[in-house]
N, C-alpha and C positions, 0 to 999 in steps of 0.2 A: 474624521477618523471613526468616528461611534458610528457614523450611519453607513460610511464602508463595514464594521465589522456584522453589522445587523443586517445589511445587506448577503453578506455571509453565510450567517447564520441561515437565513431563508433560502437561500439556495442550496445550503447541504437539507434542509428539511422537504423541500418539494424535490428534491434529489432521492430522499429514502421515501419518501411517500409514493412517486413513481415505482421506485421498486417492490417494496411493497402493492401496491393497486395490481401492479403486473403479477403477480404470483397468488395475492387473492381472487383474480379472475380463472385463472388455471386452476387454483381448490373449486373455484363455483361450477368450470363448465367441464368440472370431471375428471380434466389432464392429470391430476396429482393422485386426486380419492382411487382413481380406474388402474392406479400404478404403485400398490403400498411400499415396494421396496423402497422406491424411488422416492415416497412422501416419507416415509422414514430417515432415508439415508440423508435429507436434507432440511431436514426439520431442526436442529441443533443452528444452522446459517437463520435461518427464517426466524428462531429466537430472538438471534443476536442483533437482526437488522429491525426489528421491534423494540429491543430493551434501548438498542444504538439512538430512535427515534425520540423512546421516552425520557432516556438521558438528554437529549438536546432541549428537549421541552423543557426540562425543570431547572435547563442552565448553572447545572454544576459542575466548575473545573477540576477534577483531580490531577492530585500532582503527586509523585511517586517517589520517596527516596531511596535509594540505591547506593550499594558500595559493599565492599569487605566489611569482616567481621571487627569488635574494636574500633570503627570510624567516629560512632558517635554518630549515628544516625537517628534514632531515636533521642536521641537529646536534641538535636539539633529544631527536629521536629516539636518537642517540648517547648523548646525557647521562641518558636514560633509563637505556639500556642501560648502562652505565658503561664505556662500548668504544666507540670508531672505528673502527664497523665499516662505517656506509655513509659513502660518500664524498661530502666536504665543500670546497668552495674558492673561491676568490675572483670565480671567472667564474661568470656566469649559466648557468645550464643545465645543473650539472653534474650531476645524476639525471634522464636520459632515457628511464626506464620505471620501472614499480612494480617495488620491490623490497620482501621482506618477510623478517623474523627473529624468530625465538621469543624472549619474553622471560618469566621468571616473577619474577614482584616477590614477596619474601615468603616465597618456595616453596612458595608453594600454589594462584596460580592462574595458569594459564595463558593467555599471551597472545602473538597476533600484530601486529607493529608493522609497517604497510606505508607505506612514503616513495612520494611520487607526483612527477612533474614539474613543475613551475610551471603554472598554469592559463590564465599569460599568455605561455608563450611560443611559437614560432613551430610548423608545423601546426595551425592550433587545432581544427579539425574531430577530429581523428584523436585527437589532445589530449583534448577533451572527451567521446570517444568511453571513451576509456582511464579518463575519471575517472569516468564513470556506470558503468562495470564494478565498479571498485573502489568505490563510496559502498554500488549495490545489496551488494555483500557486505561490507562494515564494519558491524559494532554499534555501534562509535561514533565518531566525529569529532572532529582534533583540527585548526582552524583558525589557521592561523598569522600573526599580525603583527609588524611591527615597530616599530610608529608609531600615526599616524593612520589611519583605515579610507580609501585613494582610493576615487575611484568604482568602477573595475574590479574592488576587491575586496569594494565593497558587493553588485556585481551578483554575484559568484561565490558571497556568504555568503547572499541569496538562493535563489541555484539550489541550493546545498547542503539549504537548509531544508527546500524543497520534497520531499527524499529523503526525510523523517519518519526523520531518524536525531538522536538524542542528539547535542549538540554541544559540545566545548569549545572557546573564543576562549584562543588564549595569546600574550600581550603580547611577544613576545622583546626580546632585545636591550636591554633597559632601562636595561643599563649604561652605552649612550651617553647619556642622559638625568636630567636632573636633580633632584631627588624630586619638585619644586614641578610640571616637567613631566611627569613621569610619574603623577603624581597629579589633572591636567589629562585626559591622553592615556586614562586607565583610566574615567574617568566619561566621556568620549567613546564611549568601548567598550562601556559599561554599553549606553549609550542604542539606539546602530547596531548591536550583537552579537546584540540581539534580532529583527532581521531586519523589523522594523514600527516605525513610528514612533510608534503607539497601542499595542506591546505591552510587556510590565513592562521593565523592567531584569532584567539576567542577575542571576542568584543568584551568591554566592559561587563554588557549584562550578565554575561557567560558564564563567569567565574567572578565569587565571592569568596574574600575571607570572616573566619567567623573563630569565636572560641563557645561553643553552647553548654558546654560545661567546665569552665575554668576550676583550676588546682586551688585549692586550698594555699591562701599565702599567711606567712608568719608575720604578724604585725603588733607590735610594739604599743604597749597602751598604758599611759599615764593616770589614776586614779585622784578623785579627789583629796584623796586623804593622804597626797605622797606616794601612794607605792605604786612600782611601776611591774607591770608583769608582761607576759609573750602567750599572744591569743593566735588559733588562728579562724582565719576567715575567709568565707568562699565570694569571689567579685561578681559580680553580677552579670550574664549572659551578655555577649557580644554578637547579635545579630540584626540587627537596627538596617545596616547596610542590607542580610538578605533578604528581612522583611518590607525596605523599600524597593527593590530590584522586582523582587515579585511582584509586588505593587501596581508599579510602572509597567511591567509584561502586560497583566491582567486586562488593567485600564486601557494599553495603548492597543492589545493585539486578543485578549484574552478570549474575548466570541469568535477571533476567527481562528485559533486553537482548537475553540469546542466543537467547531465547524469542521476544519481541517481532518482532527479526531474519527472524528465520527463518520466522514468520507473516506476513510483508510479504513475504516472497518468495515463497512459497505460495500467498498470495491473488492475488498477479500473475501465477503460470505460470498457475494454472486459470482466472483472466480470460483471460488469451492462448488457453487451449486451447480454452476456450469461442468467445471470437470468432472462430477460426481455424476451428472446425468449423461455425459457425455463418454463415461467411462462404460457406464451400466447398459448404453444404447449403443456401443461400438459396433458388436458384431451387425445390429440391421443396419448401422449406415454403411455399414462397408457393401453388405449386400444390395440396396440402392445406387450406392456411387456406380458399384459395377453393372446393374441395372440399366443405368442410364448409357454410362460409357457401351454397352451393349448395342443399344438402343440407336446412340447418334451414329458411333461405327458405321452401323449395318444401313441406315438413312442418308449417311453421306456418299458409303460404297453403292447404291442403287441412283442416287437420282443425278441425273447426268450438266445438270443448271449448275453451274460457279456461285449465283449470286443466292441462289435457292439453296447452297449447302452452307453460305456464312449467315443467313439469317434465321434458319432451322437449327443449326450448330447453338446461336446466340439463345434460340427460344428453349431447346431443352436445357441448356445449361440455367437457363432462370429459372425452368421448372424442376432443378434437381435441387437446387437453391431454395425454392418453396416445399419440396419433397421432407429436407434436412432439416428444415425450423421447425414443420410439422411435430417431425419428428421428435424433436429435444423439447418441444416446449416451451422452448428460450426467447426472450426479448429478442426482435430482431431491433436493431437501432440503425442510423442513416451515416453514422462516421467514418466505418467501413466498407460500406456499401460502395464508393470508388476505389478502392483496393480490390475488392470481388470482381468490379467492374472491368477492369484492369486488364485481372487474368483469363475473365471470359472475352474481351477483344483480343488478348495473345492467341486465344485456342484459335479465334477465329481467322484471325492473322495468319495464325501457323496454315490452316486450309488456304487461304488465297497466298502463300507461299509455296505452298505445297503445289497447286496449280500453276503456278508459275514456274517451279520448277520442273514439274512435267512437262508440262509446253516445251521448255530448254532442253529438258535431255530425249523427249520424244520427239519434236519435232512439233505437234499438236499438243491442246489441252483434253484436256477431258470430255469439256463441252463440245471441240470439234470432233473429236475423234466417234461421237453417240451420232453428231449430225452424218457425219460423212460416214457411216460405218457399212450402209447401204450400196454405197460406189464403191467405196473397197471394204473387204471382210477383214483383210489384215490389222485396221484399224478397231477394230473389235478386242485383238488383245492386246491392242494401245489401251484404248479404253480402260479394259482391264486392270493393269498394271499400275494408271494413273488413280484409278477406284480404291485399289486396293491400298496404294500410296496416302492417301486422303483418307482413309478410313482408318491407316492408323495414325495420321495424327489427329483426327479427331476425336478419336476416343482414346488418347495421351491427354488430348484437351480437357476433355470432360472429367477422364479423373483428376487432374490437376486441379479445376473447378471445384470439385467435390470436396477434398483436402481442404482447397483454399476455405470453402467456403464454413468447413468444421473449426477452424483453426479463428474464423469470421466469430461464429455464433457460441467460443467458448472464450476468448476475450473482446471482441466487441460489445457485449452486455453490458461495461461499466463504461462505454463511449458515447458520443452522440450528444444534443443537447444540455440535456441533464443529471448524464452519466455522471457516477461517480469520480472516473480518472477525467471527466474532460472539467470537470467541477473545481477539483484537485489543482487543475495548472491553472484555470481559472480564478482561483485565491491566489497562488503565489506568484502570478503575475504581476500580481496587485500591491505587494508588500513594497514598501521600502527598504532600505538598505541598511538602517541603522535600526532594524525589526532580530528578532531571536528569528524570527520565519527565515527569514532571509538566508541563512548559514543552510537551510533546512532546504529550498528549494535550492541553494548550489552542492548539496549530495546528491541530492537527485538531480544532478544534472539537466536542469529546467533554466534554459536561455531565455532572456525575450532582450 
């Protein structure tokens, strides 16, 4: 399992390293420096697949607690830590920004524990702002309750989901509660934790009960000297259980978390850097698509050869396909490249369709109609007609190529060998069934 997850590990690193070499050659051979908008407008991704890098290197997990206000998320965090270190108290709202502390359970792996502010309390904009900062860089999620799930915090364990981060539900505070209820309250949790109402029940690891900061109980105390008096006294933290859960994730799945991580953030800077360049460069590829589509049109309508307009068809649309990547400066990668392929054998298709259907409704093709137009001139505006028929679906072809091939080189960037998303199904193929991964790649919808 250790040399699965290390294995992991180096594939999401020669994963961003790819990316990165591929965008420092573009700063070196001028593409970026010759275009400052464009080295501006994407410089913010290019940060983040550098910082995404040097987090893998220093192999630190962060884990994120989350939840409403009054959950006891900051304690819960404390009782981790076996320190009062972030602050805890009776008012609502008392962590007003992310705060975060090194923890190493064990001594052996390293981890960042980051406390967030309540999800519900007041800014919520800027609030919700602050929390999709901290989920994108969490590896894993630690969701807090204290009860029953309200609605507000079904909607919040939703939007969490939606991050494709590992998630644990932890039950707090259970000491106010009675077993019969708390054993009520936790198959409630089973059901809602999984974020669908058609999806399994949370596994074991999933959900944790805990009390991280138990009540003060009244307890009765005998003195030596006879007198007997009523003290009271706070029990000591009940987390034992989430601090081995965590434990067990780290040791059994933890690097291919940090992996997993850090390839979701990867695959999102080079989607942004793609759409970004590709937003900024619309108007010239539009005018090349049409360019080209021009170009085979007018090539197909003149030359009178069947076999000479689907191989000329096939050539320009490759070099509209080289025109385009030029253009964007984008990785071209090999995973899509049969999808491309595809739709430039339909273009071409559609001509020797089109040929054949002239031949049907005129009688002759194109080809005989150029041969024989000599013996008879009538066949001249056979010709014609058949020209003109094949010229528009060739340049339908072409621009459809062109599209295709935009649509190619602004999500195909994270495909291909060492793509990030081919990297992605790549780990969680890998996972077992009784893994937190596992819950993770059946959201995403990821069969094997």
């Amino acid at each position: 399992m250790r040399n699965l997850q290390e294995t992991h590990l180096n594939r999401a690193r020669a994963s961003l390293r790819q990316v990165l070499s591929w965008y420092g050659y573009l700063r070196k051979s001028g593409q970026l420096s010759s275009n400052p908008e464009l080295a501006g407008l994407v410089k913010p991704e290019l940060e983040a697949l550098n910082s995404t890098l040097n987090k893998l290197d220093s192999s630190v997990i962060r884990i994120a607690a989350f939840g409403l206000v009054s959950r006891g998320k900051s304690a819960v965090l404390n009782a981790l830590l076996g320190d009062k270190i972030l602050q805890t108290g009776p008012l609502n709202g008392v962590t007003q920004w992310p705060r975060s502390v090194r923890w190493q359970p064990g001594g052996k792996v390293l981890v960042e524990l980051i406390d967030t502010p309540g999800l519900d309390e007041i800014e919520g904009e800027s609030r919700a702002d602050m929390a999709r900062v901290v989920v994108h860089q969490a590896d894993l999620i630690l969701f807090v309750v204290s009860g029953d799930i309200t609605r507000t915090e079904y909607q919040a364990l939703l939007e969490l989901r939606q991050a494709q981060k590992p998630l644990i539900l932890v039950f707090n505070k259970i000491d106010l509660y009675p077993d019969t209820d708390q054993g009520a309250i936790y198959q409630n949790l089973q059901q809602l934790g999984a974020g669908h109402p058609q999806a399994k029940p949370l596994l074991p690891d999933e959900i944790v009960m805990v009390a991280a900061e138990p009540a003060p109980m009244e307890v009765r105390v005998e003195w030596p000297d006879g007198r007997v008096s009523d003290e009271w006294e706070t029990p000591p933290p009940q987390v034992d259980e989430l601090k081995e859960t965590i434990l067990n994730i780290l040791n059994r799945e933890g690097r291919s978390l940090l992996a997993l991580n850090a390839l979701i953030q990867a695959r999102d800077a080079e989607a942004a850097i793609a759409q970004k360049t590709i937003d900024l460069r619309e108007q010239e590829a539009e005018d090349i698509i049409w360019q080209f589509t021009k170009y085979k049109a007018l090539a197909v309508m003149l030359n009178p050869i069947a076999f000479l307009d689907i191989l000329g068809g096939t050539v320009a649309d490759l070099a509209l396909i080289r025109a385009l990547a030029r253009l964007y400066g984008l990785p071209m990668t090999s995973y899509e490249a049969g999808k491309i392929l595809k739709t430039i054998l339909f273009s071409s298709g559609g001509l020797l369709l089109g040929e054949l259907g002239s031949s049907f409704l005129l009688g002759l093709g194109k080809s005989t109609a150029a041969i024989t137009s000599g013996d008879n001139p009538s066949n001249i505006t056979a010709f014609a007609g058949s020209a003109i028929a094949q010229a528009g679906i060739a340049g339908y072809g072409a621009y459809s190529v062109g599209k295709a091939a935009q649509v190619y080189l602004e999500k195909g960037c994270t495909w291909g060998q060492l793509g990030a998303s081919s990297v992605i199904q790549e780990i969680l193929s890998q996972v077992d069934q009784n893994t937190i991964l596992y819950r993770l790649r059946q959201e995403l919808g990821i069969k094997y």
